[in-house]
C-alpha positions in Angstrom: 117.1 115.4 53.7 114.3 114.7 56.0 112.6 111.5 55.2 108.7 111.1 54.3 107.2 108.3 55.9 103.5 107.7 53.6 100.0 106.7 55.3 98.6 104.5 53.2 94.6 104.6 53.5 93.1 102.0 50.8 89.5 102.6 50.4 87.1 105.5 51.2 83.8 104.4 52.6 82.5 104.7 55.7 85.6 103.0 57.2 88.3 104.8 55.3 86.7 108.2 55.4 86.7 107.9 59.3 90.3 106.8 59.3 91.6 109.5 56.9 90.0 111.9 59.3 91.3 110.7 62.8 94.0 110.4 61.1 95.0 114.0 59.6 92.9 115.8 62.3 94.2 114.1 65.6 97.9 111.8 65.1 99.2 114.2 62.5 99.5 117.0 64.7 101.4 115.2 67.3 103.9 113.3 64.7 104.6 116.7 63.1 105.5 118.2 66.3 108.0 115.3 66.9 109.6 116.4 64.3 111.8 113.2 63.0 110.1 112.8 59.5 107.9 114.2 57.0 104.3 112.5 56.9 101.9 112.1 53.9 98.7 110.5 53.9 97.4 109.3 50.6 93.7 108.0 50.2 93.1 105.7 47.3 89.5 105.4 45.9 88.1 104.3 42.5 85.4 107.3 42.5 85.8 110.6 43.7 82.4 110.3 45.6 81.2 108.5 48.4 77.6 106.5 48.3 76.2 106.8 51.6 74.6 103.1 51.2 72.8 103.3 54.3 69.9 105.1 52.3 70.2 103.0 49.5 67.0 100.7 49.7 64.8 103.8 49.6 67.1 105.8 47.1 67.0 102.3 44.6 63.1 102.4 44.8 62.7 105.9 43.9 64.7 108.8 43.7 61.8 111.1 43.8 61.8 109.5 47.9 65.6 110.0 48.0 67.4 112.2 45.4 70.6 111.1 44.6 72.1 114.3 45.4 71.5 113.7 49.1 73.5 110.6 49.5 76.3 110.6 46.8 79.1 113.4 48.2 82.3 114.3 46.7 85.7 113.4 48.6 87.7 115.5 47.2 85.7 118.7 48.3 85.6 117.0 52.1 89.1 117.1 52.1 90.2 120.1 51.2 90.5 121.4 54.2 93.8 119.9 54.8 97.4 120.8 53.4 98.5 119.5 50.1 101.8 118.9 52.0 100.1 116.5 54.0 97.6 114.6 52.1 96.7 113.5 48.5 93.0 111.6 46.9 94.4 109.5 44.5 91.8 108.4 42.6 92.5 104.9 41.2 91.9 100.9 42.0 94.2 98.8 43.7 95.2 95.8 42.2 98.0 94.7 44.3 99.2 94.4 48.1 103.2 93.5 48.4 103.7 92.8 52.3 107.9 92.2 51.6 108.6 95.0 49.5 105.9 98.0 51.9 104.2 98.4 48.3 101.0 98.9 46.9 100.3 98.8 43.2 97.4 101.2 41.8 95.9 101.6 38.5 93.7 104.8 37.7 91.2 105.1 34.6 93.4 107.9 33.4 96.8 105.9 33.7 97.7 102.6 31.2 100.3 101.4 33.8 100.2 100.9 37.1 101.9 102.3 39.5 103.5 102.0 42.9 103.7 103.4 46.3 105.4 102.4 49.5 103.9 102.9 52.9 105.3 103.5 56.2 101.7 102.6 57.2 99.0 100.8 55.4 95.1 100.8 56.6 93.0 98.9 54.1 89.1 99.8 54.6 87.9 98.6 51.2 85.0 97.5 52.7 82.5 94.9 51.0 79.8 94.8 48.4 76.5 93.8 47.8 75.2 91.4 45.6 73.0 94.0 44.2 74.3 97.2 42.2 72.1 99.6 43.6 72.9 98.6 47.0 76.8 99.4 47.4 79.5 101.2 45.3 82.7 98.8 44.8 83.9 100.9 41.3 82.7 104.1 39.6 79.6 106.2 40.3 78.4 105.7 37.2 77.4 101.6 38.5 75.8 102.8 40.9 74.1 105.6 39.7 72.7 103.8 36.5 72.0 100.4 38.8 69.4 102.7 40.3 67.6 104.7 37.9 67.3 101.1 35.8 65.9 99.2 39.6 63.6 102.9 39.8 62.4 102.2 36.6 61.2 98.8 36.8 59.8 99.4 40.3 57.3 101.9 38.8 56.8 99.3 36.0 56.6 95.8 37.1 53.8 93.8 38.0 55.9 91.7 40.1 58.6 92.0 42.3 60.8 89.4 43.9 63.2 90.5 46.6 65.4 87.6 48.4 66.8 87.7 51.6 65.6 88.3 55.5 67.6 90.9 56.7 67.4 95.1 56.8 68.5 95.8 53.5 65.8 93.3 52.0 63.2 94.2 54.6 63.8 97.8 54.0 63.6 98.0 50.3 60.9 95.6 50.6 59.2 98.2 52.6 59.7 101.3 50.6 58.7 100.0 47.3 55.3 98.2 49.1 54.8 102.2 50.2 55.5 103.8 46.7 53.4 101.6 44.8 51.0 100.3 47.1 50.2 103.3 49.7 50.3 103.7 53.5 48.1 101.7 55.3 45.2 103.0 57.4 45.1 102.9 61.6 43.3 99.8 61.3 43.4 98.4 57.9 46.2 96.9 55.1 46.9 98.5 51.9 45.2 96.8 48.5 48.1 95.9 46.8 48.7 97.4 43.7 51.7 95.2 42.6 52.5 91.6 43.8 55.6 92.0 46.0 57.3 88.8 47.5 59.8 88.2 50.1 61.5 85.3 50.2 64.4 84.0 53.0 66.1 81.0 54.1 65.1 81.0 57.4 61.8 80.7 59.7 61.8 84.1 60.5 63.3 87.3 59.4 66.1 89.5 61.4 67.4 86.3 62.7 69.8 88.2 64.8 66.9 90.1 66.9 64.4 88.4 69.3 61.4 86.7 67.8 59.1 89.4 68.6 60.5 91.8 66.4 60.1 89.8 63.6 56.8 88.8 63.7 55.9 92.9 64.1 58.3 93.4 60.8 57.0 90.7 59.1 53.0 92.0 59.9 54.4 95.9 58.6 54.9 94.0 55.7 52.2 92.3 55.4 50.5 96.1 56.0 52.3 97.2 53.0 50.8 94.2 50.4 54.5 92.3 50.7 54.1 88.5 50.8 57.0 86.5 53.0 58.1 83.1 52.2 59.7 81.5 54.4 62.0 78.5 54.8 62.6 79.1 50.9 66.1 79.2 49.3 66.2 80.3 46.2 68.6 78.2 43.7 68.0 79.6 40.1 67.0 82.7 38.5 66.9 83.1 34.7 65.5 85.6 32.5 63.8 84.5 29.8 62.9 85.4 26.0 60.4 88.8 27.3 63.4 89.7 30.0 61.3 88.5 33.5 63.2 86.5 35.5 62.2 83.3 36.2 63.2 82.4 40.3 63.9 78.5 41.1 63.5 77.7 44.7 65.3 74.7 46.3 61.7 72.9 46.9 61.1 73.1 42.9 58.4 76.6 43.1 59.1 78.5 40.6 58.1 82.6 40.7 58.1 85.3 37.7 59.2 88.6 38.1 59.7 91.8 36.4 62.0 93.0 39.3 64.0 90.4 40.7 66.5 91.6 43.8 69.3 89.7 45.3 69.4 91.7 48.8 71.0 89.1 50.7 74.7 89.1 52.6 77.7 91.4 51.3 81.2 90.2 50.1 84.6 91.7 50.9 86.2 94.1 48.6 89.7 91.8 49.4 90.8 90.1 45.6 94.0 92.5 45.4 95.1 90.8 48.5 97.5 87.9 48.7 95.9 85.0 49.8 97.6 84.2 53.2 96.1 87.3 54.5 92.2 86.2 53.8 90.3 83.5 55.9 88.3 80.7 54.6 85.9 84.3 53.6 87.7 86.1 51.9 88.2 88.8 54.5 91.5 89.5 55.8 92.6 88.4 59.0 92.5 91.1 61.8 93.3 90.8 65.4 90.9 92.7 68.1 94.1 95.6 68.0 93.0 96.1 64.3 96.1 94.5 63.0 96.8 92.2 60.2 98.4 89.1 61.5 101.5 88.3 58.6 101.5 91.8 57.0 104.1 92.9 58.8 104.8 96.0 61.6 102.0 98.8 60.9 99.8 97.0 58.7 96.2 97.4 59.7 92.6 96.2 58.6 89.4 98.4 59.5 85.2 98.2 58.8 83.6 95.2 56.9 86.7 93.9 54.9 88.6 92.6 58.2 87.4 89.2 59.9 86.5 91.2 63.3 83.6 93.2 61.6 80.2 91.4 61.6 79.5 94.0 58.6 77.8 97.0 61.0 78.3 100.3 60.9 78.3 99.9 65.0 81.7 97.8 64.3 83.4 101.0 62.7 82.2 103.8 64.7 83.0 101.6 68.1 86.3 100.0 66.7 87.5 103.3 65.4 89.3 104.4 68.7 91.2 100.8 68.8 92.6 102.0 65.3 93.4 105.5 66.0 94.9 104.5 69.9 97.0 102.0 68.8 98.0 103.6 65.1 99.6 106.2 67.2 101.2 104.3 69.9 103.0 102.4 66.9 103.9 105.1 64.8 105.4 107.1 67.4 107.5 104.9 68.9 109.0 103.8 65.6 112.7 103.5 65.7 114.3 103.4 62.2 116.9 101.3 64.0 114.8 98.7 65.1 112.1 99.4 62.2 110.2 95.5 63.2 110.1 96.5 67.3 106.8 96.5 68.5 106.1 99.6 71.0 106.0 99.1 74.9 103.0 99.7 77.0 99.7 98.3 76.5 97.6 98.6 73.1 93.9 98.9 73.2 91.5 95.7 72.3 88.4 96.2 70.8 85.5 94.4 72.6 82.2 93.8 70.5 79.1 94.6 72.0 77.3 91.6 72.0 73.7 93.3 72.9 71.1 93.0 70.3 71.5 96.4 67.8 69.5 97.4 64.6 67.0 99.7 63.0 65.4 99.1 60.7 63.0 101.7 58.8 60.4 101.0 56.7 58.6 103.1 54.5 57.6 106.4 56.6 55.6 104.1 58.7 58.2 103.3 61.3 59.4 100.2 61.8 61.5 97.8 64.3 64.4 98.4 66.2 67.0 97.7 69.5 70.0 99.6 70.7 71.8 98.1 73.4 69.4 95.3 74.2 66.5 98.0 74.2 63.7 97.5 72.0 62.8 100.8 70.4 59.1 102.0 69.5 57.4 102.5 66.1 57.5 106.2 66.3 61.2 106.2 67.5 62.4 103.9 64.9 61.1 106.6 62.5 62.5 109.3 64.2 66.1 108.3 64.2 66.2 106.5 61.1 63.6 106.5 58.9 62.9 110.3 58.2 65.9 110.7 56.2 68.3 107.4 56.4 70.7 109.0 59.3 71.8 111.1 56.2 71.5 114.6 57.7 73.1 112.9 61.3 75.7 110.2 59.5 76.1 111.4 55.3 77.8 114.7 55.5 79.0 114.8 59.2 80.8 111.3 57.8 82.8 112.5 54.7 83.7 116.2 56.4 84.7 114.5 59.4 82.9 116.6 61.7 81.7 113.5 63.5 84.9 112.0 64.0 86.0 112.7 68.0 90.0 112.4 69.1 90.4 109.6 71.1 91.8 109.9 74.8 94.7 107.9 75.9 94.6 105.9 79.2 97.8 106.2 81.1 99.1 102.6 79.8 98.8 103.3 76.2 100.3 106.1 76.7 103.4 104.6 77.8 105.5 104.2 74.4 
């Protein structure tokens, strides 16, 4: 009896999706034609759907700017392209990772026990989570989904919004619901702000991580769109009271009230089913520059915002995502069931970040600031590649279909197995 040998792919975001797809579309092939065991790739997800988050700070202001439709798709439908003899959705939440036994536990809304599957190889992608609902998926659709049309409603409500945090996801929401409630502004002239909108970061500037001059234009686009920033400003407290506004405590004792309040600062990893000795001081698990998880044993591998290499970018998936794929294979087809813990010969491939300044950042349908590569990007540009629609006609579909994902070459060394 020939033996089956699972692909384990835990979590299907932007990370996982990418994965499954190099995966099924490029190393299947070539372990199938070796012919010494029967491979199955199983993808495990708590929705059936994928929330292309990118778009979320203009679908969370108003669906009427983004419909929901355009950037929630359905996995299952992406996938069935491929062979039910090589790959299943398994539609549950992961509750438990046991590195001795090759296991992973699973429990799914329609099961009361969990269950169990061992794993030849194990990617986990399970990415990380915003603070705010209608910024991320971590569960069910139905989160998401009803975080926004509650944060739509009280945009078109409130007299005062407060949005915390000083990087894209703040600035950009910021920006879209200064648009839709305030207007455009004119060639030479601000908006009269319909609504009070606040900004309020930690730090002296916003986008920390670009140069100084891109701030101060975001931060005057802002201004443009009747958005107030508050600077050096953490905030400590925030309390609804008795009428259901939320009262915002800073660390210098102001206090702010707001109909709207949005925590859109910083993510955390999607990493509680792991054991501990896998996570850093984070939370996120511990991932060499080969995409590897250092104590997890032989073919163990970590992948997009929930391992320690990512700085939480979509640049450090699509880049990294060769790494995965090159060295994935290397390991997979040199396996020996004789020597099941020997590492393959040759050389494996390193990922090297790109340390050059990278970001766009939309907002509204005004524009707004950006650098690729160390190259600062114009208004007009900006809007161009990012703000018309979110990258969800160049990143959404292409993404869960996989008709973006690209088989890797291999150089001559890592060919050497």
């Amino acid at each position: 009896m020939v033996e089956q040998r699972n692909i384990v792919i835990v979590g299907a975001s932007f990370a996982g999706l990418n994965a499954a797809h190099s995966f099924l579309k490029f190393t299947l092939p070539t372990l199938k034609a070796k012919a010494d065991a029967k491979y199955h790739v199983y993808l495990i997800n708590p929705s059936p759907n994928w929330y292309f988050r990118i778009a979320s700070p203009r679908t969370a202001t108003s669906t009427k700017r983004m419909p929901l439709e355009k950037i929630i798709f359905d996995i299952k439908e992406a996938f069935k392209k491929y062979s039910m003899d090589d790959f299943t959705f398994v539609e549950a939440s992961v509750t438990n990772l046991d590195t001795p036994a090759r296991t992973v536990s699973y429990k799914s809304t329609k099961s009361i026990q969990a269950e169990q599957l061992s794993y030849h190889a194990l990617v986990v992608a399970t990415g990380s989570r915003t603070y705010y609902q209608a910024f991320s998926q971590s569960e069910g659709s139905q989160e998401v989904i009803d975080a926004i049309k509650t944060t739509n409603e009280k945009v078109e409500s409130a007299k005062d919004i407060v949005i915390v945090g000083g990087g894209p996801t703040a600035i950009e929401f910021a920006a879209e619901v200064g648009e839709h409630r305030n207007g455009k502004p004119g060639w030479f002239s601000d908006v009269q702000p319909k609504v009070n909108i606040t900004l309020i970061t930690a730090d002296d500037r916003l986008l920390t991580s670009l140069q100084p001059a891109i701030s101060k234009t975001a931060a005057q686009k802002l201004n443009s769109l009747g958005v107030d920033v508050v600077y050096n400003s953490r905030v400590v407290d925030a309390t609804k009271d008795e009428t259901g506004r939320t009262i915002i405590t800073l660390a210098k004792g102001d206090k702010f009230e707001a109909d709207l309040y949005v925590p859109a600062y910083g993510v955390l990893p999607n990493s509680s089913w792991l054991p501990s000795e896998l996570l850093d001081e984070k939370k996120y698990i511990n991932t060499d520059f080969k995409m590897r998880v250092e104590g997890a044993g032989p073919r163990v591998y970590a992948f997009g915002d929930v391992a320690s290499y990512s700085r939480n970018n979509g640049w450090d998936i699509l880049f990294a995502l060769p790494t995965l794929a090159v060295n994935m294979k290397r390991d997979l087809l040199s396996f020996n069931p004789n020597e099941p813990e020997a590492k393959p010969k040759g050389k494996d491939r390193v990922y090297t970040i790109d340390t050059r300044e990278g970001m766009l950042v939309p907002m509204g349908t005004i524009g707004g600031v950006g650098v690729a590569f160390g190259y600062r990007f114009p208004n007009f540009v900006v809007w161009f590649i990012k703000g018309r629609d979110y990258l969800v006609s160049m990143s959404g579909k292409p993404q869960v279909t996989g008709e973006s994902v690209k088989e890797t070459v291999w150089t001559k060394e890592e060919a050497a197995i």
